[in-house]
N, C-alpha and C positions, 0 to 999 in steps of 0.2 A: 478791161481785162481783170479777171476776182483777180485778188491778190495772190491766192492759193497757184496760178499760173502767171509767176512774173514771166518768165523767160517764152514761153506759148507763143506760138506766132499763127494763128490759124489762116490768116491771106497766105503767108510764106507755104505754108502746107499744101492750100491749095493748088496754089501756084506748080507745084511742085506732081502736082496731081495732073496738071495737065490745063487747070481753069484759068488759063493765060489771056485769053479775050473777057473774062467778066471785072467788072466793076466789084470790088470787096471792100467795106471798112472794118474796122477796127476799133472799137467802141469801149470806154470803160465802163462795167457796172452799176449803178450806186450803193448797189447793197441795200441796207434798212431790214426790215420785218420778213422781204421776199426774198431774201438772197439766198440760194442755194450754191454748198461749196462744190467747187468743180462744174458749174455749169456754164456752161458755152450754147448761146440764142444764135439765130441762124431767121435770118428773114432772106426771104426770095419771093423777087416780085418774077411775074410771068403774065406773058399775051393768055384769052384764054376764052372762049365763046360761053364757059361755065357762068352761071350765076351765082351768086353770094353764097346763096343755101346751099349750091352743091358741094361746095369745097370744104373738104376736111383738112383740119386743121392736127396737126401730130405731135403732141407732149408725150415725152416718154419717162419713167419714172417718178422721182420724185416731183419733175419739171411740171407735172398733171396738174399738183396744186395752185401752179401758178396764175393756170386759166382754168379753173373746173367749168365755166359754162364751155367751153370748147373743146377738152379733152375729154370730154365724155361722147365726141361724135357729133354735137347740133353747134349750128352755127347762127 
């Protein structure tokens, strides 16, 4: 969790959202050179007959710079 959101609970949120059967962690940052304040990553895996290449990938914002070969659309 950045530090900037000690108290943040984004499982508790979801939870709360309705996403009671999924699997959530909780992960601390490290920080270093990439760290953006206030950002909250979100990985989700899924079943899916797509191949590698089709799937876009979606940084929004500042988050863009994190993976510029992938927020730009190619994978």
């Amino acid at each position: 969790m950045p530090d900037d959101l000690p108290d943040a609970n984004p499982a508790a949120a979801a939870r709360a959202h309705g996403w009671d059967l999924v699997p959530l962690l909780l992960v601390q940052e490290h920080g270093g050179a990439t760290a953006i304040a206030r950002c909250l990553r979100v990985l989700v895996l899924w079943n899916t007959t797509r191949t590698q290449a089709e799937i876009r990938h979606t940084y929004l914002g500042p988050a863009a710079g994190l993976r510029p070969d992938l927020a730009g659309g190619t994978s």
